[in-house]
VEXMAR-981278 format. One line per field, with one value per residue: residue number from 0; y, x, z of N, C-alpha, C in turn. Coordinates in pm, whole numbers, plus 50000, padded with zeros to 5 digits. Atoms other than C-alpha are relative to their C-alpha. Example, Ala and Ser with C-alpha at 12.3 -4.5 7.8 and 13.67 -1.06 7.14 Angstrom:
n = 0:1
n.yy = 49881:49881
n.xx = 50089:49918
n.zz = 50000:49994
ca.yy = 49550:49894
ca.xx = 51230:51367
ca.zz = 50780:50714
c.yy = 50120:50109
c.xx = 50090:49923
c.zz = 50000:50073
END
This chain:
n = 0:1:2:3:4:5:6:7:8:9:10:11:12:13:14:15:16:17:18:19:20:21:22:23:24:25:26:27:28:29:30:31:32:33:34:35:36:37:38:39:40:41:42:43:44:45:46:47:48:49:50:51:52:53:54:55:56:57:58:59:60:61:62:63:64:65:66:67:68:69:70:71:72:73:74:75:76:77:78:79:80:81:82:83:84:85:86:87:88:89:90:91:92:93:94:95:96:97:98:99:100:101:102:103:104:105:106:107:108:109:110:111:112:113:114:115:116:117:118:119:120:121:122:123:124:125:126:127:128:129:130:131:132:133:134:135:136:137:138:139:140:141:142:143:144:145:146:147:148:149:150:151:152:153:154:155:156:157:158:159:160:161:162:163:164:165:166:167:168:169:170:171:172:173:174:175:176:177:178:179:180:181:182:183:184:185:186:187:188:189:190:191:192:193:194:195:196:197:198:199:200:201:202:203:204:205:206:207:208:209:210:211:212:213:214:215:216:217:218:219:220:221:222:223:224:225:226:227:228:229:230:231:232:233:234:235:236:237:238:239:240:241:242:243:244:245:246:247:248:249:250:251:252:253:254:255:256:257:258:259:260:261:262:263:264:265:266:267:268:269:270:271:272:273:274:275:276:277:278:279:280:281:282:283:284:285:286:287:288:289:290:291:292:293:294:295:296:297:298:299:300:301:302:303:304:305:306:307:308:309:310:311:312:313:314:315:316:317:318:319:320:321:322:323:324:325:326:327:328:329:330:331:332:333:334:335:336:337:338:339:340:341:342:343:344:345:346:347:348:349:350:351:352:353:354:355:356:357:358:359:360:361:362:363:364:365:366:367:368:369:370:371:372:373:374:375:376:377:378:379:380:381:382:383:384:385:386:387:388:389:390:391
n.yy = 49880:49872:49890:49944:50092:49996:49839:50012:50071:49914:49904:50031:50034:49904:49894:49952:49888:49859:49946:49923:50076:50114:49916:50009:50118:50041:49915:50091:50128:49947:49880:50126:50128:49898:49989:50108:49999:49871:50112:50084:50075:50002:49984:50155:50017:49886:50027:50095:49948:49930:50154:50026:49858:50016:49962:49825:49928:50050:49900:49873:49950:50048:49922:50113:49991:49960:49884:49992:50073:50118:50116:49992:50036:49934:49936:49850:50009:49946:49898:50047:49957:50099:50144:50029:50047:50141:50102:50012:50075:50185:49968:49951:50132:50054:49968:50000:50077:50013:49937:50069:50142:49940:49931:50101:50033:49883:50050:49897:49949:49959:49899:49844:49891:50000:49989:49855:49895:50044:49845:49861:50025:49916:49875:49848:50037:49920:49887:49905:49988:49895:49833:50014:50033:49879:49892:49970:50009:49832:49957:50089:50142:50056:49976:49833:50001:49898:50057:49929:50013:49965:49978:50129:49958:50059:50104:50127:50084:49945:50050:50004:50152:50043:50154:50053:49925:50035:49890:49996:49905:49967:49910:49926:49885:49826:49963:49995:50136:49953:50092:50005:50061:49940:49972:50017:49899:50060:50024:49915:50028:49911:50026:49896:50047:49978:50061:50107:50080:49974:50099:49950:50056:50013:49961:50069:50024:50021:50115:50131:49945:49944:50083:49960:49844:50013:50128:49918:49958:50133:49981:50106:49946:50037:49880:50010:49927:49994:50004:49979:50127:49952:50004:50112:49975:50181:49970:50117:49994:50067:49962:50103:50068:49896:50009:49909:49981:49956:50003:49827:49920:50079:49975:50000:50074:50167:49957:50040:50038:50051:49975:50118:50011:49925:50074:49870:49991:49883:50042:49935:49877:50066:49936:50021:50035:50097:49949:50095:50009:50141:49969:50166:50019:49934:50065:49928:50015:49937:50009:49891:49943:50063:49964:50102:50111:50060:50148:50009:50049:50012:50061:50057:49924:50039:49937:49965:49926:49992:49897:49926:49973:50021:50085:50089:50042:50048:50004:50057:49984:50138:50007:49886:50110:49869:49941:49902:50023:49910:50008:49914:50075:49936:50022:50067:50047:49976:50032:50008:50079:50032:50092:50047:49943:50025:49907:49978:49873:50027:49918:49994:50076:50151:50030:50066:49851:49988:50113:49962:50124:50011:50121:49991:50131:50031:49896:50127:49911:50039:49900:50084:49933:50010:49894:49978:49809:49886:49906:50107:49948:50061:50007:50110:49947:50125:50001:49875:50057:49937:50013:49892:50007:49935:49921:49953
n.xx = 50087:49899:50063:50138:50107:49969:50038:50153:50063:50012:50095:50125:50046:50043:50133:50085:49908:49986:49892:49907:49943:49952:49980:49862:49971:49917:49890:49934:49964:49941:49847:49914:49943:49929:49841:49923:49918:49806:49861:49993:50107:50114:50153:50060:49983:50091:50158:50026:49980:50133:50110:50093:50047:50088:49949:49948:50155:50039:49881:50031:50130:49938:49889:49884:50020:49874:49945:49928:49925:50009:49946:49865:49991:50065:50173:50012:50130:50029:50032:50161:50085:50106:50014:50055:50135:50000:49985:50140:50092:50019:50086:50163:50091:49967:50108:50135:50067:49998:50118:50163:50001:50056:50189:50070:49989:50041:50193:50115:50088:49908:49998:49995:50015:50092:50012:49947:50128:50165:49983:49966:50136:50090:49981:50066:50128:50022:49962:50134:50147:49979:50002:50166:50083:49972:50092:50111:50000:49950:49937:50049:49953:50013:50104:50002:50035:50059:50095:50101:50038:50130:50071:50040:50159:50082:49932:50086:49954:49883:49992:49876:49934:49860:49951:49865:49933:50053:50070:49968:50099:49930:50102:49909:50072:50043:50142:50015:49965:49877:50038:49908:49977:49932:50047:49858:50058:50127:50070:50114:50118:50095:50060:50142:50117:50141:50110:49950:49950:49874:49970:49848:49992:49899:50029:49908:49979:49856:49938:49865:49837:49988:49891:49862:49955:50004:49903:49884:50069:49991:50098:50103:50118:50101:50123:50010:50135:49995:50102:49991:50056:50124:50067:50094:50072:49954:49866:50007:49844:50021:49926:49996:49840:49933:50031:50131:49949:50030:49937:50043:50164:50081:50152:50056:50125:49977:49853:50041:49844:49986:49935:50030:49841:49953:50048:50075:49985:50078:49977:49953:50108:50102:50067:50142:50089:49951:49867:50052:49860:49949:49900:49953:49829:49881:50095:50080:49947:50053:49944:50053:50108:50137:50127:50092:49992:49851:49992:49821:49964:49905:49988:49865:49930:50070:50075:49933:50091:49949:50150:50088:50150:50105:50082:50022:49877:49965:49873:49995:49873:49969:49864:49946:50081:50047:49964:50107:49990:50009:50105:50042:50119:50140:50035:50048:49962:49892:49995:49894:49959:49875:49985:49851:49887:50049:50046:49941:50065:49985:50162:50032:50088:50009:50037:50201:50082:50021:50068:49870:50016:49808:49941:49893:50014:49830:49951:49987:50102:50023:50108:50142:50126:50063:50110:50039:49921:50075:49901:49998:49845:49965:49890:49987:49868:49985:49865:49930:50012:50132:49933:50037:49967:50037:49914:50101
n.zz = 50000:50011:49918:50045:49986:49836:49874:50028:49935:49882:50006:49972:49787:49924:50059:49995:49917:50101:50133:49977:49896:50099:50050:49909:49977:50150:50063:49878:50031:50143:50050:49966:50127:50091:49963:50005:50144:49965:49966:50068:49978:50089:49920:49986:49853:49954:49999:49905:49879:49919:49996:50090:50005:49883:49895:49985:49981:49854:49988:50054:49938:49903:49984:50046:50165:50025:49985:50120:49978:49962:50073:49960:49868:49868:49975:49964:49962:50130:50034:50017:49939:49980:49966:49843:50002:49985:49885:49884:49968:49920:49829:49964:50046:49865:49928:50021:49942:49884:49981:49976:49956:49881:49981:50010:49823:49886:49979:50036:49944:49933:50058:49888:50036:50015:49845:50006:50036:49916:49923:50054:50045:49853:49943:50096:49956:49873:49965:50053:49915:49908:50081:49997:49865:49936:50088:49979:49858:49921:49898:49890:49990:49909:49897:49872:49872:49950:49841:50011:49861:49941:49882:49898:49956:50086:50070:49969:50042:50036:50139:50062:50156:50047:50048:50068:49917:49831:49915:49833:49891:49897:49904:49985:49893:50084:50007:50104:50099:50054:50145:50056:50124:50098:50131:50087:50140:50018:49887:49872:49907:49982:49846:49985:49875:50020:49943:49903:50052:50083:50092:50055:50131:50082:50111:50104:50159:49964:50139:49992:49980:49925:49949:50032:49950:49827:49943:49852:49872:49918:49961:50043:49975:49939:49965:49824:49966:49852:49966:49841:49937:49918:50116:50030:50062:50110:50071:50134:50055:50154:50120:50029:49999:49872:49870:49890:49882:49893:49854:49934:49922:49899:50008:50154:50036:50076:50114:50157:50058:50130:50111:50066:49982:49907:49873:49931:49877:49931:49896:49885:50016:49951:50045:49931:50090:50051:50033:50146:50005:50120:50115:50088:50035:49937:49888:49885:49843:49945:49875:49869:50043:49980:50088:49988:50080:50115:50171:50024:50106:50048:50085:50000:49902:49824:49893:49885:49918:49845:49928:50058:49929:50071:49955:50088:50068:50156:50020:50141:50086:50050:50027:49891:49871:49913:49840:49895:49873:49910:50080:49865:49903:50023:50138:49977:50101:50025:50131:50059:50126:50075:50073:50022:49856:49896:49892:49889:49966:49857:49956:49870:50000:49960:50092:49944:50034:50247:50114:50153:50108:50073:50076:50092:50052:50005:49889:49842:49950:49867:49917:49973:50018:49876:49997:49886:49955:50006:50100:50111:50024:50168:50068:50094:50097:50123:50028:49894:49856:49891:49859:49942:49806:49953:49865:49925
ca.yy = 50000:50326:50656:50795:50451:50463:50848:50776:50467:50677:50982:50724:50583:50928:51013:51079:51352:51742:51828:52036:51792:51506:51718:51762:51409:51318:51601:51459:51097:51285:51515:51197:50926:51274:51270:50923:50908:51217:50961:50726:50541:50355:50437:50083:50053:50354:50235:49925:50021:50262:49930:49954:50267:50160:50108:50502:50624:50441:50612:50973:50981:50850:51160:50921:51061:51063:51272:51411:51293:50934:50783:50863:50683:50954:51109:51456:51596:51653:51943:51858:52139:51845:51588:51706:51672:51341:51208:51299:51118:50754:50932:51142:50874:50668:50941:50984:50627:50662:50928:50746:50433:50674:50846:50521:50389:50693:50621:50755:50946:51169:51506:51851:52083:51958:51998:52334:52482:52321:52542:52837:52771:52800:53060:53293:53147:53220:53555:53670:53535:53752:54058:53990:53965:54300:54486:54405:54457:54859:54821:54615:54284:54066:54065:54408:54377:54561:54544:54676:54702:54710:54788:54483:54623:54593:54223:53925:53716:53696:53516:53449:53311:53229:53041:52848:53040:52951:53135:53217:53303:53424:53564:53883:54134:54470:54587:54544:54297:54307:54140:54107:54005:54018:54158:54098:54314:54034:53966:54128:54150:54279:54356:54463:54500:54484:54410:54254:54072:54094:53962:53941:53797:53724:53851:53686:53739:53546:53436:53144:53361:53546:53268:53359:53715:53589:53329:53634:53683:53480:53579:53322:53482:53438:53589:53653:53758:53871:53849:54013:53645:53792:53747:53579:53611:53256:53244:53053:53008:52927:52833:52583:52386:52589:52511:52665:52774:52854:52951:53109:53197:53132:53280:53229:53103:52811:52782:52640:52555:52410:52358:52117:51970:52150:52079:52199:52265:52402:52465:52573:52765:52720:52765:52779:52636:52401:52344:52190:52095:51928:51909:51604:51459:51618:51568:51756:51805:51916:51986:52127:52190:52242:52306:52164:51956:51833:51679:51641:51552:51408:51237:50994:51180:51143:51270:51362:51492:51542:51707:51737:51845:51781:51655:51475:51359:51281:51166:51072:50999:50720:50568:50791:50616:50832:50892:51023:51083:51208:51247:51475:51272:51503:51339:51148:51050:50948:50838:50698:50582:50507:50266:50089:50214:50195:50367:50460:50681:50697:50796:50942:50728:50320:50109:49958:50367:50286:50122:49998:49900:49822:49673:49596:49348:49195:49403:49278:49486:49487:49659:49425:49525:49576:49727:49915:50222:50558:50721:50581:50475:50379:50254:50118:50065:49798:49657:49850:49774:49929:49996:50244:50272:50380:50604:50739
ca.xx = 50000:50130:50093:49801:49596:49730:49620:49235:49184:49282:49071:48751:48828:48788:48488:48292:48514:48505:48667:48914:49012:49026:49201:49517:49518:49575:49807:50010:50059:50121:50430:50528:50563:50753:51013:51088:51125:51366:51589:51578:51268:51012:50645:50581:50809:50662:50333:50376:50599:50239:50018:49713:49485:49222:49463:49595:49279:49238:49607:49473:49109:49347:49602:49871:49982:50341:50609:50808:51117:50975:51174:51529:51372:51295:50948:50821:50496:50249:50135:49769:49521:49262:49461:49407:49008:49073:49284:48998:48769:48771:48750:48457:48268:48374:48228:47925:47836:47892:47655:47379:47464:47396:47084:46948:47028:46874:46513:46223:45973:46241:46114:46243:46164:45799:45805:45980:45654:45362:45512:45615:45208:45066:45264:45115:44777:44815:44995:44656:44386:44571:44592:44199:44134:44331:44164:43862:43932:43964:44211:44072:44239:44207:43946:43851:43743:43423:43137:42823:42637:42255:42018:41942:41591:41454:41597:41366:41531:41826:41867:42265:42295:42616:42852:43158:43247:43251:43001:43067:42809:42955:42794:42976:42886:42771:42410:42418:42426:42755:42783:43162:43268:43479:43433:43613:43573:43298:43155:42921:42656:42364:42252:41904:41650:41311:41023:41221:41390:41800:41891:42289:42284:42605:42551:42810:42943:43261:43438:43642:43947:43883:44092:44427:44430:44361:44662:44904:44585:44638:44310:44041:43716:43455:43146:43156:42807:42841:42550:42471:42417:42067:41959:41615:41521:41572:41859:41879:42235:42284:42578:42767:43110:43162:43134:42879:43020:42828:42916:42769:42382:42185:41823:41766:41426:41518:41841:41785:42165:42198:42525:42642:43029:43093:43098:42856:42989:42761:42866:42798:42445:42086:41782:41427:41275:41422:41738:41720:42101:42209:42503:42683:43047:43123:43030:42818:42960:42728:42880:42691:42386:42055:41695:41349:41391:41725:41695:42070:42045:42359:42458:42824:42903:42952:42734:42912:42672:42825:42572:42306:41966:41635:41310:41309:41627:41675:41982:41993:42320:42437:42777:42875:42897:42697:42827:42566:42724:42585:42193:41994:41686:41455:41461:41149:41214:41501:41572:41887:41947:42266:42399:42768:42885:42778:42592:42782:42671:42521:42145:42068:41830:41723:41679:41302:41255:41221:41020:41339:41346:41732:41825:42151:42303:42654:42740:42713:42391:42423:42110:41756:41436:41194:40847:40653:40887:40744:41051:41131:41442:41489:41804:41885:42175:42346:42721:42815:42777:42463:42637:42392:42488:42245:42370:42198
ca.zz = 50000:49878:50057:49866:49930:50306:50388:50141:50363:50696:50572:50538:50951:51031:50832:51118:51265:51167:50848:51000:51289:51007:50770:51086:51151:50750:50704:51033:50882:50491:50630:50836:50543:50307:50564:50594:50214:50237:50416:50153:50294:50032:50101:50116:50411:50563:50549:50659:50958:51068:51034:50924:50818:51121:51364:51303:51300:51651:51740:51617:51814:52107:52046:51940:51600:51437:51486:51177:51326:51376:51074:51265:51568:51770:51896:51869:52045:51760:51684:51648:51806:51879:52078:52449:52338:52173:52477:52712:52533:52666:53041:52965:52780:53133:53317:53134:53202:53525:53564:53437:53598:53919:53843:53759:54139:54301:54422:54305:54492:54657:54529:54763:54531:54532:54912:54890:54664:54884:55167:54998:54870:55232:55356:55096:55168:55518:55513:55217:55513:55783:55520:55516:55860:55941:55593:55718:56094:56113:56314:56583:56632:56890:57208:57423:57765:57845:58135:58190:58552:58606:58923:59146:59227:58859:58746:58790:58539:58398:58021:57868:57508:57398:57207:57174:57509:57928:58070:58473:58742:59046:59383:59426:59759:59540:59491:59152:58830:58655:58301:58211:57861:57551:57196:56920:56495:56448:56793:57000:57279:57330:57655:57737:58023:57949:58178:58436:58217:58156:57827:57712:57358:57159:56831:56571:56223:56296:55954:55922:55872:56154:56331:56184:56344:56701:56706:56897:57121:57407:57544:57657:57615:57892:58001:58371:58520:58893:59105:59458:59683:59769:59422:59396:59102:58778:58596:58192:58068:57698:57501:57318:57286:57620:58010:58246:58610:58892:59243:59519:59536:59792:59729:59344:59216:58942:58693:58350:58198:57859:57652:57413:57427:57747:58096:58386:58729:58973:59334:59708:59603:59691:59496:59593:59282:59030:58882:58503:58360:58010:57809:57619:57559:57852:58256:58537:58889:59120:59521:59830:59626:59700:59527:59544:59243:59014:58685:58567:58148:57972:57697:57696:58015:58403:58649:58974:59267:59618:59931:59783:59925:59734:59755:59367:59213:58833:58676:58309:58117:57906:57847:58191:58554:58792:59163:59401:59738:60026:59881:60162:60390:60210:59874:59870:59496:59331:58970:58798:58480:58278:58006:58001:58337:58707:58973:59277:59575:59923:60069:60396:60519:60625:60351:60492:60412:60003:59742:59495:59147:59026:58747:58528:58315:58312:58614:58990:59169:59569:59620:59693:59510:59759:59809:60078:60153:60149:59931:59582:59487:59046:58904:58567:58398:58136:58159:58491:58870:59118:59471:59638:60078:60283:60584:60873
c.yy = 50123:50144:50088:49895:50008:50171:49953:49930:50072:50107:49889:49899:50089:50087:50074:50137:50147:49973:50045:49900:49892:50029:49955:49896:49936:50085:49962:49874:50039:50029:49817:49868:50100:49970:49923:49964:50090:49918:49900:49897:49938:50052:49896:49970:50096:49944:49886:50023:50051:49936:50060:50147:50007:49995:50166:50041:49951:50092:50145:50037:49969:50105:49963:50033:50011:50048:50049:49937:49834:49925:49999:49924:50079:50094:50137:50014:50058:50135:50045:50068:49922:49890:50011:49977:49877:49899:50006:49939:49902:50063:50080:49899:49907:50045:50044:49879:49953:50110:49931:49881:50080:50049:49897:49932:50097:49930:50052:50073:50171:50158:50175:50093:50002:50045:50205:50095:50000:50135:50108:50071:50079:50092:50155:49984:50035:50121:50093:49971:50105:50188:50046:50032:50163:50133:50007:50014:50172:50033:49956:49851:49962:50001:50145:49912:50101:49967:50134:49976:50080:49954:49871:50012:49943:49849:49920:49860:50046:49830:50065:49914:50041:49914:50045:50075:49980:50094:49982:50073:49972:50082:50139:50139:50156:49982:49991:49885:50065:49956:50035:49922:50082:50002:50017:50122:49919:49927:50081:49987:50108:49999:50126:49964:50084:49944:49884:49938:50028:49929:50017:49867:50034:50043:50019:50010:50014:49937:49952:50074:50063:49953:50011:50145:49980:49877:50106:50020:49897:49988:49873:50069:49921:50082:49946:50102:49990:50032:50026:49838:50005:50030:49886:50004:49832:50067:49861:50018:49899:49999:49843:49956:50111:49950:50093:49972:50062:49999:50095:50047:49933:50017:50013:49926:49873:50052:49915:50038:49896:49997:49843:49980:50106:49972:50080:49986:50087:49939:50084:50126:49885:50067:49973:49931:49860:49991:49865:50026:49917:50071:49849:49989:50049:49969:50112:49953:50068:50004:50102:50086:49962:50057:49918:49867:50000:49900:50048:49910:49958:49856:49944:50121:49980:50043:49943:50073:49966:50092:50038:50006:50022:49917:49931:49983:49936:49986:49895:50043:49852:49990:50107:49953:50111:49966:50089:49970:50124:50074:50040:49883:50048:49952:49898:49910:49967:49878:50014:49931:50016:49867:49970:50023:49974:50096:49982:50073:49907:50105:50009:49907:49815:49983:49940:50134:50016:49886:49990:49918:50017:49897:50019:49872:50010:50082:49906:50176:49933:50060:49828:50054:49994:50110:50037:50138:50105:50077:49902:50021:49878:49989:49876:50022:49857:50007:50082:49972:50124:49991:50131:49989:50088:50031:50090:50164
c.xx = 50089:49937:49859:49882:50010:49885:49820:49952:50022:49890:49830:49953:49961:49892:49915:50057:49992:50136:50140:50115:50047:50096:50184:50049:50096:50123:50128:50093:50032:50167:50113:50045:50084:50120:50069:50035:50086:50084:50030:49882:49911:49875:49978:50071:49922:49900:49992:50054:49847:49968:49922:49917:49904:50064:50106:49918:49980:50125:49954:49910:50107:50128:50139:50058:50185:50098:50058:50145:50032:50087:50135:49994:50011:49824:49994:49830:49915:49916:49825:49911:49894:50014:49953:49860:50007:50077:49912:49886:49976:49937:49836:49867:50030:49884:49875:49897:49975:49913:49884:49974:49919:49888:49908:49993:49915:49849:49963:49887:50056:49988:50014:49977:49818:49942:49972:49839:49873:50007:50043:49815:49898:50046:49959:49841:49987:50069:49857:49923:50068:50004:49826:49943:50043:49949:49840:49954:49990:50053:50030:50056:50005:49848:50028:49904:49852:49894:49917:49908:49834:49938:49953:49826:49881:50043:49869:50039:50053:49998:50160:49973:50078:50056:50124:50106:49938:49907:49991:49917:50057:49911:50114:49903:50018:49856:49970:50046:50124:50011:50144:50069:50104:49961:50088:49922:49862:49918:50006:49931:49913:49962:49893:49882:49839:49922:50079:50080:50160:50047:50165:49978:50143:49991:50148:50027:50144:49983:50068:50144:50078:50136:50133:50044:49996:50099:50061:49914:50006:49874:49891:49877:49854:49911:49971:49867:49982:49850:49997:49910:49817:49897:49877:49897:50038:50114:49992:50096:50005:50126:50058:50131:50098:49965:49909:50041:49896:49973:49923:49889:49944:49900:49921:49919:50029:50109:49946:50219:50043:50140:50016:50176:50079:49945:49929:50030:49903:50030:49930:49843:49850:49907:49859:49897:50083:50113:50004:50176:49997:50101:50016:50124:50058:49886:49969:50030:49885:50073:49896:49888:49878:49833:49879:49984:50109:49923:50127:49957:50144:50010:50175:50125:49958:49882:50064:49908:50097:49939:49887:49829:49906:49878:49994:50143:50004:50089:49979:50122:50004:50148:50094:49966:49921:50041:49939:50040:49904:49797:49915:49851:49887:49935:49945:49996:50126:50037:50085:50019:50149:50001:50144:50048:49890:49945:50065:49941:49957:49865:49996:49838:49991:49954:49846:49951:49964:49942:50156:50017:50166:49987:50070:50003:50113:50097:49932:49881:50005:49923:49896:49904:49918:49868:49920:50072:49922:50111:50054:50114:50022:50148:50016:50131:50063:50179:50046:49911:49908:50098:49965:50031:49876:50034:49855:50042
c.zz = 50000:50098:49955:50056:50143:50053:49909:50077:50145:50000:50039:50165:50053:49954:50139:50154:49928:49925:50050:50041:49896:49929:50068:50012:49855:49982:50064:49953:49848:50050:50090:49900:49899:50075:50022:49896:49990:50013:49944:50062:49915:50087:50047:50147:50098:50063:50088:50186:50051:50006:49944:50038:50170:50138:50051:50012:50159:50107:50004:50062:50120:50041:49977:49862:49984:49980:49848:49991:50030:49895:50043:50125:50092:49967:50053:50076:49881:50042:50031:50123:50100:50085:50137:50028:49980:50114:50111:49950:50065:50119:50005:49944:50125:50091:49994:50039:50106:50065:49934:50060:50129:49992:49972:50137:50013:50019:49971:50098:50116:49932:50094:49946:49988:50192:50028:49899:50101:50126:49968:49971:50107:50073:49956:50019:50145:50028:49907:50089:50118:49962:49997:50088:50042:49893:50045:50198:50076:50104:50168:50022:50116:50120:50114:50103:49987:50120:50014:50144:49956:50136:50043:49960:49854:49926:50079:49959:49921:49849:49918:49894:49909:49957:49948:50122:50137:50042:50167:50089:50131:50087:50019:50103:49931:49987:49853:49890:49921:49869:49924:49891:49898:49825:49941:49817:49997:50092:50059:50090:50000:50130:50031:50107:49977:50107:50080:49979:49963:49924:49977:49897:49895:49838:49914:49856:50004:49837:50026:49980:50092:50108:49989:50076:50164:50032:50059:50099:50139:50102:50003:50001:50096:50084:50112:50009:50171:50074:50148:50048:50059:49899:49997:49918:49912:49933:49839:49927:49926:49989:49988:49967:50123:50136:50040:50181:50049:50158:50086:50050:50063:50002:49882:49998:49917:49882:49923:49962:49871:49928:49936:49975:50106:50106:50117:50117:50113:50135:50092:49976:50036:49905:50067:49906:49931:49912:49905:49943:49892:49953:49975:49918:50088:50186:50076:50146:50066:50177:50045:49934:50034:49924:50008:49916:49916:49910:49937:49827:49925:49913:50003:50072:50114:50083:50132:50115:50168:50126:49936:50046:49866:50038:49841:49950:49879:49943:49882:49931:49914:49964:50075:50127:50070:50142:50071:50158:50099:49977:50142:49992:49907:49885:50053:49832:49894:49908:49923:49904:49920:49915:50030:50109:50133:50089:50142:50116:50175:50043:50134:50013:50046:49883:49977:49957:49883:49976:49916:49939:49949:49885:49928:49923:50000:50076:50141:50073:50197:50071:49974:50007:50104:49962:50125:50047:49938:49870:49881:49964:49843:49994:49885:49938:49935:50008:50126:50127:50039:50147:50089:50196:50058:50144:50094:50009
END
């Protein structure tokens, strides 16, 4: 093979190389076979010495190319613009497949930039409902304090309805009704005395966003209603996912107490009439109370009674044990029902002093029906122990 057939078959190994770069390579292995004929060299030796067109072409992408001085037996560095790219290929073709070998390992589901928007998402969602709450707040944020005092003399009855907030009745030595509460941009009260009557009505146009502007308030809102102990007039306390407190009176006509997921404590007061009590999900304490008649309503909640003076006794709950200690001589009736849980407790009185109907199921009853007693004593209940004492 002569040097023309040698450099056409080299040019077509490196067809798929730029012109230019191809071009250097041929021109490379041209000036190198000229100067070994100079020295009396044939082409034919030449040629063969290089080997074969494919294995120069493999030499040449590899940076490997021939010096001009190679036919004297020594080596020059070539010239060739292109070789420090062609000797880095092999390694970057290396480390290309070594980057996808790795992103192919990685796991899937592993996304932080999908993380990184969700909260970036709600922090703009909750910084526009607090821009809301304070554009439409004039200024007002959070709960104010205020309080309002009317005349003893004209009150007869007293009417609270409220919600989502404790309401607190307290005996307090002043001549006068007190009615302490808080108001927020979209809550209010009304408070009004008509015909005897004192009303305090909550009057609400809370929005759901409202909530975001009262997280720095650390305020609990509750409507305290102070009462001179010498109050004997009724009392009817409304509200709902809230407690009901009261402490204290001793000459009030009848309470009425209603909420709903909130609990009702009433202590240490006396009424002269009747004293009506429900809520549900949540339990009723009563201590050192007294009134002509108790009916105690509740729904998958305790009932707790401790001193308690009455002449009728009612006690309805379910899925809530009831505990009646201490149950005054005077109660000539007395009526307990429950489901899943037990009746506990303790009657002044001899037991020859009662008619009594008990009954449970899958619970242990250490009372003995009986008839002939003057005072009546009911208990029912399902899944939960009867263990009434009677004490002298």
């Amino acid at each position: 093979m002569n040097r023309v057939q040698f450099l056409d078959a080299l040019r077509r190994h490196l067809d798929d190389l730029p012109s230019r770069q191809r071009d250097e390579i041929v021109d490379a292995y041209s000036q190198h076979i000229q100067a070994a004929t100079a020295q009396g060299q044939s082409e034919r030796e030449v040629v063969d010495r290089l080997g074969s067109p494919s294995a120069c072409a493999k030499d040449a992408r590899a940076g490997r190319l021939p010096g001009l001085a190679a036919a004297s037996g020594s080596a020059r560095r070539s010239s060739n613009p292109f070789e420090p790219q062609m000797a880095a290929k092999p390694q970057r073709i290396k480390a290309q497949q070594q980057d996808r070998q790795k992103y192919a390992e990685e796991p899937r589901g592993k996304k932080p930039w999908l993380l990184a928007i969700v909260v970036t998402i709600t922090a703009l969602i909750g910084t526009a409902f607090v821009l809301m709450r304070v554009l439409s707040s004039d200024g007002q944020l959070g709960y104010v304090l205020r309080e309002q005092s009317f005349d003893l003399a004209g009150i007869r009855h007293i009417v609270v309805e409220d919600s989502n907030k404790t309401v607190r009745v307290s005996a307090l030595t002043t001549s006068d009704v007190r009615v302490n509460y808080y108001e927020g941009h979209h809550e209010s009260y009304e408070l009004t005395l008509e015909d005897g009557t004192l009303t305090v009505r909550l009057r609400s146009d809370h929005k759901w966003y409202d909530d975001f502007a009262y997280l720095y308030d650390t305020t609990i809102p509750t409507l305290n209603l102070y009462l001179p102990p010498e109050y004997e007039g009724s009392l009817t306390l409304t509200t709902n996912n809230g407690s009901i407190e009261l402490f204290g009176l001793r000459q009030a006509d009848s309470l009425t107490v209603y909420t709903s997921n909130g609990a009702i404590s009433l202590e240490d007061s006396t009424l002269t009439g009747t004293l009506t009590a429900t809520t549900s999900n949540s339990p009723i304490e009563l201590q050192n109370f007294s009134a002509a008649e108790i009916l105690l309503t509740d729904s998958n909640g305790a009932l707790t009674l401790d001193t308690i003076d009455c002449q009728a006794l009612t006690l309805i709950t379910s899925n809530g044990t009831v505990t009646a200690d201490q149950i005054s001589a005077r109660a000539q009736h007395i009526d307990i029902q429950t489901s899943n849980a037990s009746v506990l407790g303790s009657i002044q009185g001899a037991e020859e002093d009662f008619t009594i109907d008990t009954i449970t199921s899958n619970g242990r009853n250490h009372m003995t029906n009986r008839t002939g007693g003057a005072r009546k004593l009911t208990i029912h209940t399902s899944n939960g122990t009867i263990d009434m004492d009677f004490v002298s």
